[in-house]
LOZAPA-949491 format. One record per residue (C-alpha): residue in one letter; x negated, y, z. Coordinates in steps of 0.1 Angstrom, whole numbers, plus 5000, padded with zeros to 4 digits. Example, Ala and Ser with C-alpha at 12.3 -4.5 7.8 and 13.67 -1.06 7.14 Angstrom:
// residues 2
A487749555078;S486349895071;
END
This chain:
// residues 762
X520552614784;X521352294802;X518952174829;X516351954817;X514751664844;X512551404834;X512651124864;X510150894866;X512250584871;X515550494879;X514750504913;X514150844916;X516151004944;X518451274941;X518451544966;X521851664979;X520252004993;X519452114963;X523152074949;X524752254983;X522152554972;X523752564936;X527152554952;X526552814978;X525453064952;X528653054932;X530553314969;X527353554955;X528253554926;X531553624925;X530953844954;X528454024935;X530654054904;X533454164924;X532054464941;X530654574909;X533854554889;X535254754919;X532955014920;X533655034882;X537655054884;X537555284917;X535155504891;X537655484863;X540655594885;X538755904900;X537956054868;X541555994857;X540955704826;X543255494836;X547255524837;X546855494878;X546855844895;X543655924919;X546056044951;X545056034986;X546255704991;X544555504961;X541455664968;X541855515010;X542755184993;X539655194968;X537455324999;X539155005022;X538854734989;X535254834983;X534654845022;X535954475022;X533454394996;X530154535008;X531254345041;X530854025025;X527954075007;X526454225040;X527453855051;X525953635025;X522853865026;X522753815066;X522853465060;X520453435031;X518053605055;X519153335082;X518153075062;X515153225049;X513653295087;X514652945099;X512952795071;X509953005079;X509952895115;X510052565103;X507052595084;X508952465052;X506852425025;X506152775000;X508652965033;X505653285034;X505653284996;X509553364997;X509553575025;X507253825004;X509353774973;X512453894985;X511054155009;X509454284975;X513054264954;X514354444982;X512454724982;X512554764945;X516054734945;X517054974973;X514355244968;X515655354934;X518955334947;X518755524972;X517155834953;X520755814927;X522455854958;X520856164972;X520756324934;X524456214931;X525656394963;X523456684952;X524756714916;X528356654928;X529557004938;X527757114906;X529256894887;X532756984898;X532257344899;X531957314866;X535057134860;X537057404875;X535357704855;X534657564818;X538157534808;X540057824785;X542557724761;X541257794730;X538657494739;X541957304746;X543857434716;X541057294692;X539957014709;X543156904708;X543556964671;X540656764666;X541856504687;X545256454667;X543656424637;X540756204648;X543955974659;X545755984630;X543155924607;X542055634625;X545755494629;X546155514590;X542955344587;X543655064606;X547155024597;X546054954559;X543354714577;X546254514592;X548354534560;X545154354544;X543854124570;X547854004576;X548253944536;X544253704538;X545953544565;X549253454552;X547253344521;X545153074537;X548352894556;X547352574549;X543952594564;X546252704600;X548052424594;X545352194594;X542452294612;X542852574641;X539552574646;X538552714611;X541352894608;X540153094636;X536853084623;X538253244591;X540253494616;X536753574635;X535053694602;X537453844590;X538154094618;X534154134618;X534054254582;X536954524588;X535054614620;X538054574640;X537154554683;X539854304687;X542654074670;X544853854676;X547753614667;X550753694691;X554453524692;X557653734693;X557353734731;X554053924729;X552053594742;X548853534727;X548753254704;X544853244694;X542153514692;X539453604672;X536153614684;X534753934679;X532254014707;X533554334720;X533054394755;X536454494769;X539754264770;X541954284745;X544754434767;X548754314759;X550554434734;X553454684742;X556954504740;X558554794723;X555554774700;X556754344688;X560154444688;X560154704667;X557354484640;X559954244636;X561854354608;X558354374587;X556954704590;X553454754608;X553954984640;X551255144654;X550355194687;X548755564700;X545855564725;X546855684756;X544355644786;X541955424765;X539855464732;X541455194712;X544455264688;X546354944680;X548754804652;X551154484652;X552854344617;X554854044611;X553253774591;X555253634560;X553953304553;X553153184589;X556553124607;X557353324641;X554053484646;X552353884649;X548854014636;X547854234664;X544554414660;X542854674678;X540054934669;X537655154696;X538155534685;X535655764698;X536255814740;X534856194735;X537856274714;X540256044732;X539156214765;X539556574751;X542856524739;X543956384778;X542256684795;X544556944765;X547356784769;X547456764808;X549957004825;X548857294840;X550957194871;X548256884873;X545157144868;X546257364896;X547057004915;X543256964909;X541957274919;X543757244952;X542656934962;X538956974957;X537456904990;X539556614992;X538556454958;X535256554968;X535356345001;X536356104979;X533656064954;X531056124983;X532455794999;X533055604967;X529455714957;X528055564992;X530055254984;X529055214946;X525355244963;X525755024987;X527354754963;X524554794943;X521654834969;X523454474984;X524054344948;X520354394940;X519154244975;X521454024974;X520253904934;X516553944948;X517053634973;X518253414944;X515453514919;X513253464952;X515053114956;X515252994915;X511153104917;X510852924954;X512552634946;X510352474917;X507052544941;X508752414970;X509752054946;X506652084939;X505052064972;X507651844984;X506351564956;X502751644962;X503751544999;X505151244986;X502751154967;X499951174997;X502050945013;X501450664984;X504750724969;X504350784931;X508350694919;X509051064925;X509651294896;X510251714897;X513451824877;X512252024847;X514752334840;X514152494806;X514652844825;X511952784850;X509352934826;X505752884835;X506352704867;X508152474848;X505252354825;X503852324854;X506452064875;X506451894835;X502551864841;X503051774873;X505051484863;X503051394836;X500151304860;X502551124883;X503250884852;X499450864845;X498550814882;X501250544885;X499750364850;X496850354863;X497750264898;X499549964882;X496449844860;X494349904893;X496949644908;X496349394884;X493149364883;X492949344917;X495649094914;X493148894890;X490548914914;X492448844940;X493248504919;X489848424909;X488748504946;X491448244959;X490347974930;X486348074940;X487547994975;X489447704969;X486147534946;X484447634976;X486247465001;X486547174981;X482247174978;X480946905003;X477447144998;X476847415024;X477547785001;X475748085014;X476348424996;X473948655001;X473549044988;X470449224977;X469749345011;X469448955033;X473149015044;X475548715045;X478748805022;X479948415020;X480148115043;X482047815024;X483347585054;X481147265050;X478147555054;X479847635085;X480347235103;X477147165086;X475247435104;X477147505130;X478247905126;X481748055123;X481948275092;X483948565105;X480948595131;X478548555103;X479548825079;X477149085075;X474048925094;X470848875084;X470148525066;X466648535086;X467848645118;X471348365117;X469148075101;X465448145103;X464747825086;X466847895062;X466248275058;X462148155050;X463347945019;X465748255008;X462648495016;X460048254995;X462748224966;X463448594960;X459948684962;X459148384942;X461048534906;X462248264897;X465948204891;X465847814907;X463847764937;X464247494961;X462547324991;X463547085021;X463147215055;X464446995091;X465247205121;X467847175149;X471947215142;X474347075165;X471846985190;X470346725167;X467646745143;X468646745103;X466746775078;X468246975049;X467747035010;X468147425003;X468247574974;X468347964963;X469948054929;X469648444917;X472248574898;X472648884882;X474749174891;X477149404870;X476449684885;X474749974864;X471649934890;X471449584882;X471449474918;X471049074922;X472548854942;X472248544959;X473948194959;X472347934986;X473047624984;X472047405015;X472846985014;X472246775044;X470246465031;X469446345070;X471346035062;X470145955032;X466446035041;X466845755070;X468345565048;X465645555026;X463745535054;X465345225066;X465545065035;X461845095026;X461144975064;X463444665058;X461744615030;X458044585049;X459644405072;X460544125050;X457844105035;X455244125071;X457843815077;X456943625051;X453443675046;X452843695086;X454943425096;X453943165076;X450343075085;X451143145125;X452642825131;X449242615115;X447242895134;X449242775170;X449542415163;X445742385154;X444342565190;X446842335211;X445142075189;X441742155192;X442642265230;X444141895237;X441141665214;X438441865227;X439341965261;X438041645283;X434841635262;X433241995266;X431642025299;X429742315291;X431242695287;X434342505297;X435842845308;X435143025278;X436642755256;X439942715277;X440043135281;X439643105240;X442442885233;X444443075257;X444043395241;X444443245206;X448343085215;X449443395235;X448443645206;X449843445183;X453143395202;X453143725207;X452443845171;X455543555162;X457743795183;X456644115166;X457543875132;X460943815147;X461644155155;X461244305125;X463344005108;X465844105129;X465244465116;X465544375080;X468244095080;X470744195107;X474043995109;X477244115095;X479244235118;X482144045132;X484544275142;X487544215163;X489444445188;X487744445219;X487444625251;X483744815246;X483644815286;X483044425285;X479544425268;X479044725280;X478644615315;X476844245306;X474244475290;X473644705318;X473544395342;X470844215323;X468644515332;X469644615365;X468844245378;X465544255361;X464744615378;X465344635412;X463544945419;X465945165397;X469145295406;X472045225381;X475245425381;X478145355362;X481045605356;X483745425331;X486945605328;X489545355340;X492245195319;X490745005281;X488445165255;X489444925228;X488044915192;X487044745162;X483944555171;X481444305172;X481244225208;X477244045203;X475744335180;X477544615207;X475944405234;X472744435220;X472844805211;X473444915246;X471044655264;X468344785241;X469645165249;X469545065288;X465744895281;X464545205266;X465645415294;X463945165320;X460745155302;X460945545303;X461445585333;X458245305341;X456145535319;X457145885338;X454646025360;X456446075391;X455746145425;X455545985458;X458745835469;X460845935437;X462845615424;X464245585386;X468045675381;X470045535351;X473545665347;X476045535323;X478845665313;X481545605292;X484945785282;X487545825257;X486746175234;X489546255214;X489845975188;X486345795198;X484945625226;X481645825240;X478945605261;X476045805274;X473345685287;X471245895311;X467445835326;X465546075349;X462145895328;X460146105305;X462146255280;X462546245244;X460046505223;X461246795214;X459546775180;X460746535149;X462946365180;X464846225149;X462246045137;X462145805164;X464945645148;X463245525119;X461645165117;X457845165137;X458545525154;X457745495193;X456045675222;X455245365240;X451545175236;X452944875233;X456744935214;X457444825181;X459645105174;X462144885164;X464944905194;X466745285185;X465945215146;X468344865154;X470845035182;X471345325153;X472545065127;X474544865148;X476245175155;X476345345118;X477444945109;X480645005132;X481345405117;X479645565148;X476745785153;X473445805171;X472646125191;X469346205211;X469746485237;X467746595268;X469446515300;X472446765315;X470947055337;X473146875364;X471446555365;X467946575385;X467246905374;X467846805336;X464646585334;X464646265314;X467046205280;X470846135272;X471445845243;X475245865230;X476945695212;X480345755197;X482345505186;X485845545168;X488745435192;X491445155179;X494745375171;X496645295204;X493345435221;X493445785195;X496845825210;X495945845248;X496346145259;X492546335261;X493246475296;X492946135311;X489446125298;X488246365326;X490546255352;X488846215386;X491046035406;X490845705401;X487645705378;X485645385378;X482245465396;X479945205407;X476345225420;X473944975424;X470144945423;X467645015452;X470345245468;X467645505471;
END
């Protein structure tokens, strides 16, 4: 049967090794085949059935031909074994397995063997002892009898056959004439139904035209010229057995132009055998009986080389059962190899003849197809997770809201970006950690909410990001897992509402400052003008408690003046003037800020350290100047209020530089500090640490800087400025366009930097 594969895919690679195997096995086989037709034919022509006479010198050429023979299968055995050791050394896959096959075949083969060649050499004198002594001629006489008739009969038998067979055939002409093929057909069965061992159409040459197919197991030898000649005028001529059992007979057909019937019929050898050995001369038996040692020799070395040919054949046939049996394992290994490798578009050829082992390969390749299905469903789902993971991500880093994803167990599994700028962590250093332990704040509300059961909990918490304090609206959302446990999740969601806290803030402060304006300011002027009055009619006619009454007025006009200034503050606060904005050069108010105070306070040093070249922006040149004089007040008064030592003077440094696209000004005091506690808060409206401050100035500088898209920040002082006592106010301002462009390495340049101290000089 043809062999049968079943590849996975087109792409399935073809191996070339395994077609140089099937093409180095055809030199066996013929080999093999060879020998053993040799061993056969030099076995014929000793025992004298063939027309060829067993001299001395056809028995030296059958010893050299079959000598020839076992050479070369002495060759391809030698280099089966070759290639059987390397590919042991080699470790090739299913090598020990093979090794034990055809060690086993061997032995099998050569044991049994071996034992016909001992009993042969034993029996042989025997056996022609015999020959010479069972021999008298009234055995020859009537076996020869016997044979003539036996021939004769079976010659008039088949020469009626023919007669018959040749008047079917010349009746079904037009079927030759039309179709060959079932005209042979026809032919076959009918030479089957006369039990005939061969027949034949022939031309007058003697050349086969067609045969029948009769399934005899010897070729139909060629038919005797003499034999055709003498058929041609009609008559069927027989033709005698000589060395062979077969008696033949050739006829002329009638109807089919130019052509022979030639059949043949086996006759029984015994018969055909005993009439050779009768009617041999006696010259040839005494020819016999003379060389006897010689035809002895003979057999002896044609029986060492019939068992050699057969010891080699069946060695020789073990290797390639041992290889067909080998070589479906070793595929087999070979794909499983493969297939470790994550290669599944490999298939194992199926052969009809490879029995159990190929189920097994058809099995095997069966999974392969199942594994690969599946492996391809396993793709696409991950490919639509994959997707929804990419469109998760993507809605996540479109969310302005902070997005924490957090397991059963506190560990962080998602960090949207706007959770990382808003609080200030990297999420490839945040997988995997602890909610609590990364964002204690944080990690309380998460604790509180899981514990809490319910699926929304939410509370606002304010702690330190950034260096600044924010105050933040988190949220914890459970959701349930798909997991057989039921594990649950976690989805916090954290917004910063700092700005719109002080917003609120502001705008509710604004709001009681209008209104303290209006009710406040109103009856302060009657309140002043009446005690200047009373002060003025009265003051030349009391003469008694004089003091008192002048101290009373006094104190009456100054409170009230200074109360009108609160009232003017805080309608500054609520009703500050649009901005005017125009491109300016922020180190021009800058510096008419900082002079106002320096000239007011002598006993504090003032530094200032401008990066040279413009700092030019969109902005309103009054509001700016008022921002940083108050900024430059506050530090001042800080400084006053510090507790200091003997001999230690105040120290104000500003500072201002371009930072990427913005303009930074710092401003730096050695005074008190800032609090380390709701620092934020002293930017709302009425938040100070001073006795006597309105807690208006930061609440003011931090609008006019929001008002011109910049931001506020409160930071202690650097660790390199007096020890990192006192506070830092920045600002940062955005930077006109020309300005983003500036290179940012000039920002820190040193060499010509503008740096300017004045003060005390302490």
């Amino acid at each position: 049967m043809a062999s049968q594969a079943k590849p996975l895919n087109d792409k399935t690679p073809v191996h070339p090794r395994q077609e140089g195997r099937r093409l180095l096995a055809l030199p066996g086989v013929l080999a093999i085949a060879a020998a053993l037709v040799s061993a056969a034919v030099s076995f014929a022509i000793l025992i004298g059935v063939t027309p060829i006479t067993p001299d001395s010198t056809t028995t030296l050429a059958l010893i050299a031909i079959n000598a020839v023979l076992v050479l070369i299968l002495v060759g391809l055995i030698a280099f089966e074994i070759q290639r059987i050791v390397m590919a042991r050394k080699r470790g090739k896959a299913a090598s020990r397995l093979h090794v034990r096959i055809v060690t086993m075949f061997a032995l099998v083969a050569a044991l049994p063997a071996l034992l016909v060649a001992v009993v042969a050499s034993i029996t042989l004198d025997i056996g022609l002892d015999r020959w010479f002594q069972i021999r008298t001629t009234t055995i020859v006489n009537s076996s020869l009898s016997i044979a003539e008739a036996y021939v004769q009969e079976n010659a008039r038998n088949l020469q009626s056959t023919t007669l018959s067979m040749a008047n079917d055939l010349d009746n079904n002409r037009p079927l030759y004439g039309l179709d060959r093929s079932g005209f042979l057909d026809f032919m076959g069965r009918q030479a089957q139904l006369r039990a005939l061992a061969h027949a034949a159409l022939i031309s007058a040459d003697g050349s086969f035209v067609m045969s029948a197919k009769t399934g005899a197991d010897f070729a139909m030898p060629e038919p005797p010229a003499v034999a055709v000649q003498t058929a041609a005028d009609g008559k069927p001529v027989l033709i005698e057995p000589k060395t062979r059992n077969i008696v033949g007979a050739i006829i002329k057909l009638r109807e089919i132009e130019g052509l022979y019937l030639y059949t043949i019929r086996l006759v029984d050898p015994e018969v055909i055998k005993a009439r050779q050995i009768v009617t041999a001369n006696t010259e040839e038996y005494r020819d016999l009986g003379a060389n006897r040692r010689t035809t002895q020799i003979a057999f002896a070395l044609l029986y060492l080389g019939l068992t050699l040919i057969v010891v080699l054949s069946a060695i020789w046939t073990g290797i390639a059962v041992a290889d067909r049996i080998v070589r479906p394992i070793r595929q087999l290994i070979g794909a499983a190899d493969e297939v470790a490798t994550g290669n599944l578009d490999v298939s194992v050829p199926v052969r009809q003849s490879d029995g159990d082992v190929g189920a097994l390969s058809d099995t095997f390749n069966n999974m392969l197809l199942e594994l690969k299905s599946q492996r391809n469903e396993i793709l696409t789902a991950k490919d639509v997770i994959d997707e929804r993971r990419r469109f998760s991500e993507a809605v996540l880093s479109g969310v302005t809201a902070g997005v924490i994803g957090v397991d059963p167990y506190g560990s962080i599994t998602i960090v949207n970006p706007s959770a990382e700028a808003m609080l200030a962590i990297s999420a490839s250093e945040s997988l995997g950690q602890n909610l609590s332990i990364l964002l204690p704040h944080v990690g309380r509300v998460f604790e509180i909410g899981r514990k809490s059961g319910r699926a929304v909990y939410r509370e606002q918490v304010t702690f330190y990001r950034a260096g600044a304090e924010r105050t933040f609206n988190v949220q914890v959302t459970v959701e349930e897992g798909e997991s057989e446990v039921g594990d649950k999740s976690y989805v916090v969601t954290i917004d910063d509402i700092t700005d719109l806290v002080t917003a609120q803030r502001t705008s509710a402060w604004a709001d009681v400052a209008r209104r303290i304006a209006h009710e406040i300011k109103n009856p302060l002027t009657p309140i002043q003008l009446s005690a200047e009055r009373i002060r003025r009619r009265y003051g030349k006619v009391i003469t008694e408690d004089r003091e008192v009454f002048d101290q009373c007025t006094e104190t009456i006009i100054r409170q009230v003046g200074d109360i009108g200034r609160m009232v003017d503050e805080f309608s500054a606060f609520a009703r500050m003037p649009k901005p005017e904005m125009k491109v300016i050069d922020i180190r021009e108010p800058l510096r008419e800020a900082s002079f106002l105070v320096e000239v007011s306070r002598a006993d504090i040093a003032f530094e200032r350290e401008i990066t040279p070249g413009p700092l030019k922006g969109t902005f309103d040149s009054r509001l700016m100047a008022q921002a940083f004089g108050n900024v430059i007040k506050n530090a001042a008064e800080a400084i006053e209020a510090a507790e200091r030592q003997t001999g230690e003077a105040g120290f104000i440094k500003i500072r201002a530089r371009r930072d990427g696209n913005s303009i930074r000004i710092d401003v730096i005091d050695n005074g008190k500090g800032l609090p380390r506690e709701n620092r934020q808060r002293l930017l709302e409206p009425y938040m100070t640490t001073r006795e006597k401050g309105t807690g208006l100035g930061l609440a003011i500088v931090k609008k006019i800087v929001e008002d011109h898209g910049g931001r506020l920040e409160l930071h202690d002082a650097p660790a390199d400025f007096h020890g990192g006592r006192g506070a830092m106010i920045s600002m940062i301002l955005p930077a006109a366009a020309e300005e983003a462009a500036a290179p940012k390495g000039a920002d820190d340049a040193v060499q010509g930097r503008e740096t300017e101290k004045v003060g005390n000089g302490v």
